[in-house]
C-alpha positions in Angstrom: 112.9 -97.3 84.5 110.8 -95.8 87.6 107.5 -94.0 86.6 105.3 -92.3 88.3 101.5 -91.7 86.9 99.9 -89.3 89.0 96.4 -88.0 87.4 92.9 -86.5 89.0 93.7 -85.8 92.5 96.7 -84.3 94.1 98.3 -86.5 96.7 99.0 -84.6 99.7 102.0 -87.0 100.2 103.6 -85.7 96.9 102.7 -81.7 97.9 101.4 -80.5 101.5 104.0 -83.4 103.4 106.8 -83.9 100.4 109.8 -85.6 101.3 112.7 -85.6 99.0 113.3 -89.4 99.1 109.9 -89.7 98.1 111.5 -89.1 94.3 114.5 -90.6 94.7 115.5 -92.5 92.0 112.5 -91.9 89.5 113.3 -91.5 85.9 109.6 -90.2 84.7 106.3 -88.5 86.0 103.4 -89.4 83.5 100.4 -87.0 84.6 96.9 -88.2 83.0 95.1 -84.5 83.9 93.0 -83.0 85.9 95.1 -82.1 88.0 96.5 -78.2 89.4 99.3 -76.9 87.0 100.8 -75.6 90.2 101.1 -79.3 91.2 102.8 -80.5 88.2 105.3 -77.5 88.2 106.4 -78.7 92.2 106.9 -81.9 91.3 109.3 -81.3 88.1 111.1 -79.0 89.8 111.7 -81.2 93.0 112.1 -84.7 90.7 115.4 -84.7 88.6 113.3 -86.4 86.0 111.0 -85.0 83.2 106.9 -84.8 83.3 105.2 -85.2 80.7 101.3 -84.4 80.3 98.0 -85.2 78.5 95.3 -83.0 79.5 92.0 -84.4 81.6 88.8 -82.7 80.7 88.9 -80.4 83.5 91.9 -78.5 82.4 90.9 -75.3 81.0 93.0 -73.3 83.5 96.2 -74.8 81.2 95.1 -72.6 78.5 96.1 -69.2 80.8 98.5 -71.2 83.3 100.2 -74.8 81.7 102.8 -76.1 84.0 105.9 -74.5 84.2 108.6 -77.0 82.7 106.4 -79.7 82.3 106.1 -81.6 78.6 102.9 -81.3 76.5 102.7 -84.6 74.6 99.2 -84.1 73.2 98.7 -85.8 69.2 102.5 -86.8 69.2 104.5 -89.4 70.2 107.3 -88.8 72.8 110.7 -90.9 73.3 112.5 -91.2 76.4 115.5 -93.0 77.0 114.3 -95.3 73.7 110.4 -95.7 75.4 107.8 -94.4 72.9 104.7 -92.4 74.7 101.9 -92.2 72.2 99.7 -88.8 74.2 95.9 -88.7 73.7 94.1 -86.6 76.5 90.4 -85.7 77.2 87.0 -87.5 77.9 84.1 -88.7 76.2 81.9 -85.6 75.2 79.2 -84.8 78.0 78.9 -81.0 78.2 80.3 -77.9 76.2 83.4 -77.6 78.1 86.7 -78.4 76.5 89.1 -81.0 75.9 85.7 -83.4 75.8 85.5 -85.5 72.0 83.0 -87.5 70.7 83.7 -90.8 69.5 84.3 -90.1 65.9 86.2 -87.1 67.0 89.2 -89.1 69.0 89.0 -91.5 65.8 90.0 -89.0 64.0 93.2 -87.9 65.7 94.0 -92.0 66.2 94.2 -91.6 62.3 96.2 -88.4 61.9 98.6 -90.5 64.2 98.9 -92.8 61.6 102.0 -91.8 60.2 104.1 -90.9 63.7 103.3 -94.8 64.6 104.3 -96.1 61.7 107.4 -93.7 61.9 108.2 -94.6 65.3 107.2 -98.2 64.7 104.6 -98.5 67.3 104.5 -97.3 70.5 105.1 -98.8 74.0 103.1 -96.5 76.5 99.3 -94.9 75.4 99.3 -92.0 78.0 95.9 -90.7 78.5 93.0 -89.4 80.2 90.2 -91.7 79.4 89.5 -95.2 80.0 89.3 -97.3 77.0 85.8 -98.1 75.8 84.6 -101.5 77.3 87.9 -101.8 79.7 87.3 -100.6 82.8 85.2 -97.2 82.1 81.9 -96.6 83.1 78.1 -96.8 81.9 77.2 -92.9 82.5 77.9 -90.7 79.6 81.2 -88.7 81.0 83.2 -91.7 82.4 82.4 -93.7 78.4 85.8 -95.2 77.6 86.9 -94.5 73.8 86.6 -97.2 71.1 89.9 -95.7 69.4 92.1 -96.6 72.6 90.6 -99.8 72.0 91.5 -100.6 68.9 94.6 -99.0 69.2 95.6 -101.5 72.0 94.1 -104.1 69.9 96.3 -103.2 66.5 99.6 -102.5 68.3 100.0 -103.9 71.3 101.3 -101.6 73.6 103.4 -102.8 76.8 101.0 -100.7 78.8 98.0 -97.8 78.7 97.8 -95.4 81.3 94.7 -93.3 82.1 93.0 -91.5 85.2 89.3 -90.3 84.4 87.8 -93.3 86.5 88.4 -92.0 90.4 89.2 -95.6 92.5 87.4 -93.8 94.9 83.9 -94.5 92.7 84.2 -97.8 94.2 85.5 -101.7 94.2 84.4 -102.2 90.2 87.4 -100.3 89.4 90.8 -101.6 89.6 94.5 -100.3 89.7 96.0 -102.6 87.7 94.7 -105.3 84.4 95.6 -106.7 81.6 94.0 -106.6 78.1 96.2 -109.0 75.8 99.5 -107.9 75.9 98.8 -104.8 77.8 98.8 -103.5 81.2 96.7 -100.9 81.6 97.2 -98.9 84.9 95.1 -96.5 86.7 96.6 -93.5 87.6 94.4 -92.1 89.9 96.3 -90.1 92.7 99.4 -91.5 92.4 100.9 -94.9 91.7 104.4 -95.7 91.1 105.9 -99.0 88.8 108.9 -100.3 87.4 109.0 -100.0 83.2 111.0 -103.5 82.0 112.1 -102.9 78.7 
């Protein structure tokens, strides 16, 4: 399967100079947030493939505007084509604005996922917005990973964890790609496309 994670900056490659070859042949578009509605809507409408969406903590404007055709998959847990997408958007709490949770609060909805895990037997793709806590995030309160995407990496072993949050542009400490156990966690930043084995 041929995903696409696109998350915190539009990609002028993907919008101002699109090409249609440039989604040839993808089967999914994960967006992490932050990014236009307007953005998502092109690319759903140009890709014959379904996006689905966490939101970033800079996404008030989806309150008024969400993406036309675009798939929320905030809380729940998604399946496509037999892949299971476990969705958990926002940041770490710095400032009144929404979508922003402290640590207890994203424990909490980690636990009121409980049952759709277990139902669903696990998941194979955490899709969200945030780093994990410890893994790649950063030392200044809004770029914090959470502890929950931690521990939920550490209990079920996901084949990978996408997030955006943590720009690559902030400099060479941050990576595209790493693993944490049996996980590959991948930075979606911009854009960046892979091949899902499964």
């Amino acid at each position: 399967m041929d995903i696409l994670v696109i998350s915190d900056e539009e990609s002028a490659s993907y919008w101002d100079y699109f090409r249609p070859e440039k989604v040839e042949g993808l089967d999914l578009i994960l967006s992490c947030g932050d990014l236009d509605p307007d953005y998502l809507s092109f690319l759903v409408t140009m890709a014959n493939c379904p996006l689905l969406y966490v939101h970033g903590n800079h996404d008030s404007k989806y309150k008024v505007h969400p993406p036309e055709g675009c798939i929320c998959i905030e809380d729940t847990i998604y399946v496509h084509r037999g892949v299971r997408i476990l969705g958990l958007g926002g940041s770490y709490r710095y400032s009144d604005g929404p979508f922003q949770y402290t640590q207890e609060q994203m424990q909490w909805r980690v636990r009121k996922m409980k049952w759709k895990i277990w139902r669903q037997r696990g998941f194979d793709i955490l899709l969200a917005h945030a780093p994990a806590y410890g893994v790649d995030d950063a030392e200044d309160r809004a770029h914090t990973g959470f502890r929950a995407f931690t521990g939920l990496m550490d209990a079920h072993q996901p084949r990978y964890f996408l997030h955006g949050h943590i720009h690559l542009s902030y400099g060479q400490d941050h990576v595209r790609r790493m693993e944490y156990g049996a996980t590959t966690i991948i930075n979606g930043w911009s854009t960046y496309r892979f091949r899902y084995e499964g």
